[in-house]
C-alpha positions as CSV (number, residue, x, y, z in Angstrom):
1,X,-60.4,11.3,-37.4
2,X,-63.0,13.8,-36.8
3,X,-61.7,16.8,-38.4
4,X,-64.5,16.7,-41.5
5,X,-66.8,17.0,-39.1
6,X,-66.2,19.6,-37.1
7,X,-65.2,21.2,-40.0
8,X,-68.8,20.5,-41.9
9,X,-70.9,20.4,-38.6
10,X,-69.2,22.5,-36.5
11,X,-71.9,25.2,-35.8
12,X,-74.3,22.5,-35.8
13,X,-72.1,20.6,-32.7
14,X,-71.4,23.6,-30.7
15,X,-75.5,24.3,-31.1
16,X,-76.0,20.4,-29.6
17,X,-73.6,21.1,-26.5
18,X,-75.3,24.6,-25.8
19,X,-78.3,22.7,-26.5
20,X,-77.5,20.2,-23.5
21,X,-76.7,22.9,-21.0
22,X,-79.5,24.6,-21.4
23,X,-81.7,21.2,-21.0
24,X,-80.0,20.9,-17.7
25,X,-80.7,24.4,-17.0
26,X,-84.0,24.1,-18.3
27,X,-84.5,21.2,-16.1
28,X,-83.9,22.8,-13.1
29,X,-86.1,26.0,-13.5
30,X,-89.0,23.6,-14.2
31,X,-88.1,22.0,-11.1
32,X,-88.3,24.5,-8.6
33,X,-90.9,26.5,-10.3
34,X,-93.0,24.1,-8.5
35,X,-91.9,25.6,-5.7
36,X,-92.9,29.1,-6.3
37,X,-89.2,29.9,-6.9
38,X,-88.8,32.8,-9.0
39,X,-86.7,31.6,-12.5
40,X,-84.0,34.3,-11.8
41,X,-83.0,32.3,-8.8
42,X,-83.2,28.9,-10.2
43,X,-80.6,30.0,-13.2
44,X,-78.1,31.9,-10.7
45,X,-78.5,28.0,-8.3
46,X,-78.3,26.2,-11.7
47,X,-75.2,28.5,-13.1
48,X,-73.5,28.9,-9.6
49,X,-73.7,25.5,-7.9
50,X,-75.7,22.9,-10.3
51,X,-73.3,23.1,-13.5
52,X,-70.4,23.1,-11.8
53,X,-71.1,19.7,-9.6
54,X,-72.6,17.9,-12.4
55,X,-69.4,19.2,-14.3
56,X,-67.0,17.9,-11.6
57,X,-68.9,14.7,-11.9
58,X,-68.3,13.9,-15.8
59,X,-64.7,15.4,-15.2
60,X,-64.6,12.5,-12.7
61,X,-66.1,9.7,-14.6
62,X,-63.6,10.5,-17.3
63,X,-60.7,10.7,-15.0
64,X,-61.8,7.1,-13.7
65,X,-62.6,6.2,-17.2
66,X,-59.2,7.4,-19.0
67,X,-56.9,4.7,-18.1
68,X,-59.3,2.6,-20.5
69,X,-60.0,4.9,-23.0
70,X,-58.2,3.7,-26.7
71,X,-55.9,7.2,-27.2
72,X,-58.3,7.3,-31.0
73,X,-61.2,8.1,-29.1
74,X,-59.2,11.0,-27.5
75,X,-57.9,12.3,-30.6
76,X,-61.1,12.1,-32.3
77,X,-62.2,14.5,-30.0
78,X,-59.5,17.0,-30.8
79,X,-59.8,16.3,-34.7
80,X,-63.7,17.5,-34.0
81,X,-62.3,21.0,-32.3
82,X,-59.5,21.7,-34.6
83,X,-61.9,21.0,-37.8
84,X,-64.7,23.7,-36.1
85,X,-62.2,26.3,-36.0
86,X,-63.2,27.6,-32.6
87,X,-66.7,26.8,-32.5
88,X,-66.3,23.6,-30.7
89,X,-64.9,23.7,-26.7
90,X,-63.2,20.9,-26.3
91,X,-64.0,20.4,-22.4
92,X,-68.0,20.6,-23.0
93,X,-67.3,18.2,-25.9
94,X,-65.5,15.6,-23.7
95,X,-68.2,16.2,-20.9
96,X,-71.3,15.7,-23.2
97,X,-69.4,12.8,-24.7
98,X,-69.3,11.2,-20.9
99,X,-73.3,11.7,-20.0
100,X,-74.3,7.9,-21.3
101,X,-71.6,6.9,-19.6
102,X,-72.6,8.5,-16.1
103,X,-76.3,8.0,-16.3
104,X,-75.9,4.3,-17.5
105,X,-78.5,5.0,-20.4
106,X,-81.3,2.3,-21.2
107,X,-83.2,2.5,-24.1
108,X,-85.5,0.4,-25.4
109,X,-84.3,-2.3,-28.6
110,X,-86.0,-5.4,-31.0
111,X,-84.7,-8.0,-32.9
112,X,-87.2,-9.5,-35.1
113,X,-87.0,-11.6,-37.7
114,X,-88.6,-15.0,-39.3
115,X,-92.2,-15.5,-39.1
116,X,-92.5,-11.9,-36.4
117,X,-91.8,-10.2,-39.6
118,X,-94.1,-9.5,-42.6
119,X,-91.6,-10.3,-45.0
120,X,-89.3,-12.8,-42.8
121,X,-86.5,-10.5,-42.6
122,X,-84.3,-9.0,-39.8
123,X,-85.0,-5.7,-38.6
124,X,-83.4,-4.3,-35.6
125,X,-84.7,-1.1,-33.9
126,X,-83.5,1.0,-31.0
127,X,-85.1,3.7,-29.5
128,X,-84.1,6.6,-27.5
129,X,-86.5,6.4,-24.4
130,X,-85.6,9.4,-23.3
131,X,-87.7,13.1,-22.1
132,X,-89.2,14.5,-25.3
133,X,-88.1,17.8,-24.4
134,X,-84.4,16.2,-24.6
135,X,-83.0,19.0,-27.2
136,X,-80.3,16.7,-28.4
137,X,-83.0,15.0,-30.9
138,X,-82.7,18.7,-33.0
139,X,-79.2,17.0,-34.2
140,X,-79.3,13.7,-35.2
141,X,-76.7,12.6,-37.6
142,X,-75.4,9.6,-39.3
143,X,-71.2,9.6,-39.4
144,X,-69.8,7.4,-42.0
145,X,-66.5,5.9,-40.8
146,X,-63.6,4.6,-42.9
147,X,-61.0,4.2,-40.4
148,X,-57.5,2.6,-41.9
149,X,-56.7,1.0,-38.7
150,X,-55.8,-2.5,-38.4
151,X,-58.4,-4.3,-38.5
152,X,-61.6,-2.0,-38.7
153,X,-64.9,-1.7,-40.5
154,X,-66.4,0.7,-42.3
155,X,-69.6,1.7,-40.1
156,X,-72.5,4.1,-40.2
157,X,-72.9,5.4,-36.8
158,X,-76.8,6.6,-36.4
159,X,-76.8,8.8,-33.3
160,X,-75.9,12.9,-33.0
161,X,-73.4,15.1,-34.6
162,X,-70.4,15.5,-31.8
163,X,-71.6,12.6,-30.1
164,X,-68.3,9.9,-30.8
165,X,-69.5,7.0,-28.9
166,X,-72.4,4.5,-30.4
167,X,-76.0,3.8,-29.7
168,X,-76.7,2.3,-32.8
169,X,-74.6,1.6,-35.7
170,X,-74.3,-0.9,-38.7
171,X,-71.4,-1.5,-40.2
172,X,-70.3,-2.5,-43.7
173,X,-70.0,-6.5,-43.0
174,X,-73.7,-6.6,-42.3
175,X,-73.5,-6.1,-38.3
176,X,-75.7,-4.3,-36.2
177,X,-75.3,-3.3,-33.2
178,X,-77.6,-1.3,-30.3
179,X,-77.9,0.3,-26.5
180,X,-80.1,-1.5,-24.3
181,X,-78.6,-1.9,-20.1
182,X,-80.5,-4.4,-18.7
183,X,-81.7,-4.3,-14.8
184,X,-81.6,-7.6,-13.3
185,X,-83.1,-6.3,-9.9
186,X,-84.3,-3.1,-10.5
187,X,-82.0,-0.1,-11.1
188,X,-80.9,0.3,-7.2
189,X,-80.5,-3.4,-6.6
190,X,-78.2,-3.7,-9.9
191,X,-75.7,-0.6,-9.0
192,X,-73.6,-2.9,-7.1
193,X,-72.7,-5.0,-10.0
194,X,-71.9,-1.7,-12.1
195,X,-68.1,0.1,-12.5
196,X,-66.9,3.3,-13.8
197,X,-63.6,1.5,-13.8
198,X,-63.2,0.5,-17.8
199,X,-63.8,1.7,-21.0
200,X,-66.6,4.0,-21.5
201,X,-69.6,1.5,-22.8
202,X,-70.8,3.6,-26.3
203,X,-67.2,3.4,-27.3
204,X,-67.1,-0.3,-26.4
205,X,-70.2,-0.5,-28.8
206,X,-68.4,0.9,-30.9
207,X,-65.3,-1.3,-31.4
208,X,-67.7,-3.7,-31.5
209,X,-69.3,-2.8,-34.4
């Protein structure tokens, strides 16, 4: 699982991840430039001490994550970097792959149906609420999965290419399924009732589905 498409989207995967490290990048040269800081300096802070923590961070929500993660998930993964042929790193995939999962993403979802709709149907939306200059938007994808485990669904998962875990998907069976964390208290307030410890939450949306 995962080698077709890093052997049909593997350019366009490896362009996503860049695409991501230069957001954060990105992010902090618009940041200090505020400050008068010249951009020069804000890539050398951003490449020299930035990158690195926010890598050690991911490295460390998977390494509190793994125990939980289904070994299909991890070999997903490495299907995606054997199909690219090279173009895929492996480490930037797995690190991209845990940035839902760190910042606890909250987008914004509907369910409407019966008289709320024109023509009393369902409809189910879910949008990403996220920075418009987010690049990951230049690679949206929709995977097709036909898995022939035990069990499993066939299920179209509507998200980005590289991107294994699910914020929205529908699968064959009619069944729908979308990202939406809810604050109880307000985002501070709620952290204590939040854990790393478990399976990562897109992949749980995804064996739901």
């Amino acid at each position: 699982m995962g080698y077709a498409q890093g052997q049909l989207l593997g350019k366009e995967i490896a362009g996503n991840l860049d695409n991501m490290r230069k957001y954060g990048r990105n992010m902090t040269v618009n940041f200090l430039d505020q400050f008068d800081v010249p951009a020069i300096v804000s890539i050398a802070l951003y490449e020299k001490i930035i990158e690195p923590h926010a890598f050690w961070l991911l490295d460390l929500n998977w390494s509190i994550a793994l125990p939980y993660i289904p070994q299909r998930y991890i070999d997903e993964m490495q299907g995606i970097v054997d199909g690219s042929e090279g173009k895929v790193d492996l480490d930037l995939l797995r690190r991209v792959n845990m940035v839902p999962e760190l910042t606890q993403a909250a987008c914004t979802v509907l369910g409407a149906w019966g008289p709320a709709t024109a023509d009393n149907k369902l409809y189910h939306l879910r949008a990403l609420d996220w920075s418009e200059e987010t690049p990951i938007s230049q690679y949206p994808g929709v995977i097709i999965y036909e898995s022939t485990e035990e069990g499993s669904n066939t299920f179209a998962n509507i998200g980005f290419v590289g991107f294994i875990g699910v914020i929205t998907a529908m699968s064959k069976t009619g069944i729908s399924v979308g990202e939406k964390y809810f604050y109880e208290n307000g985002w501070f307030d709620d952290r204590k009732k939040r854990t790393y410890k478990g399976q990562p939450w897109a992949w749980v949306l995804r064996d739901t589905v």
